[in-house]
C-alpha positions in Angstrom: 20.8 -22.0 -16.3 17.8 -23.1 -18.1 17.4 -22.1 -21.7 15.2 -19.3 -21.2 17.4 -17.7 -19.1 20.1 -18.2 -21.6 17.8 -16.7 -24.6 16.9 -13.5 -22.4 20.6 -13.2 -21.5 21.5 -13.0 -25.2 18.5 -10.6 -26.1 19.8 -8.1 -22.9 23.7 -8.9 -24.3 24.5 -10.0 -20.5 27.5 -11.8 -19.7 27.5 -15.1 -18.7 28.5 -16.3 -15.5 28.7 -19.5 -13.6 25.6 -20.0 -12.2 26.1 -21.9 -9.1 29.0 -21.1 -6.5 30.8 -24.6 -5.2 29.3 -23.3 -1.7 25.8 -23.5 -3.3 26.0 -26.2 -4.6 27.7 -28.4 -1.4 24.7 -26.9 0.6 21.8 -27.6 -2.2 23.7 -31.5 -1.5 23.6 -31.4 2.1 19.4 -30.4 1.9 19.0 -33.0 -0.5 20.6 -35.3 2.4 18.7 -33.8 4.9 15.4 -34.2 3.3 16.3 -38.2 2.0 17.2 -38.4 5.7 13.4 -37.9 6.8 14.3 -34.2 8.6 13.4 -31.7 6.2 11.1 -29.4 7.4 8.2 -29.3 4.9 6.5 -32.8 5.5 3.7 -32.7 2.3 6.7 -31.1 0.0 8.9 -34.2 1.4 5.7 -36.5 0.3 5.1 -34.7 -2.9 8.9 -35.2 -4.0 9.0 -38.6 -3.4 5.9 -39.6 -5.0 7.1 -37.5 -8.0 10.6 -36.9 -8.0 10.4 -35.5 -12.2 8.8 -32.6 -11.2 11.7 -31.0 -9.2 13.7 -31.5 -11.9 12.3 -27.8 -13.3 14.2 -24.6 -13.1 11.3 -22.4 -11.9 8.8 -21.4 -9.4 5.5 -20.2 -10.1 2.4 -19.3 -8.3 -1.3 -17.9 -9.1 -3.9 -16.7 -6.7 -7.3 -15.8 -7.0 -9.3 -13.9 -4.1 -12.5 -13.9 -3.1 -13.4 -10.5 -5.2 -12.1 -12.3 -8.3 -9.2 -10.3 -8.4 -5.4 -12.9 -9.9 -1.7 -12.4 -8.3 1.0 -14.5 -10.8 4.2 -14.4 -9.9 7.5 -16.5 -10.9 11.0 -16.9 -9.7 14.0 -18.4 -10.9 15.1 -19.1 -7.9 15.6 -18.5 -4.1 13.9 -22.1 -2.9 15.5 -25.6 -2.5 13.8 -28.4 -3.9 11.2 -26.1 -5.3 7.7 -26.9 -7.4 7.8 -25.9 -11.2 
């Protein structure tokens, strides 16, 4: 858990829990092989990681859009995607 995650689990008194199972984590290992064997599934993400490997060392996702009427979607996620972008 990253240390935000720890402060907001302290302010909501939750108790604290192992955050990864040992299934997660042996298949979080075997797409890490997969995808330094060439045959992950995202080509540009594969490119993007190996070019800069320091930014998938972050704990969370986040994403901003802006339409053509001006209107902004944000949205974060600790979680849910392998190898993901900060």
């Amino acid at each position: 858990m990253g240390i935000g995650a720890e402060e907001l689990a302290q302010i909501f008194n939750l108790e604290r829990r192992k955050p990864a199972t040992a299934a997660q984590i042996e298949r979080y290992e075997a797409q890490l092989k997969s995808f330094f064997a060439g045959e992950w599934r995202l080509p540009r993400l594969a490119a993007l990681v190996k070019a800069h490997p320091e930014v998938f060392q972050l704990e969370t996702v986040g994403s901003v859009a802006l339409d053509c009427d001006g209107n902004v979607a944000a949205a974060t996620s600790t979680g849910g995607f392998p190898l993901k972008l900060a």
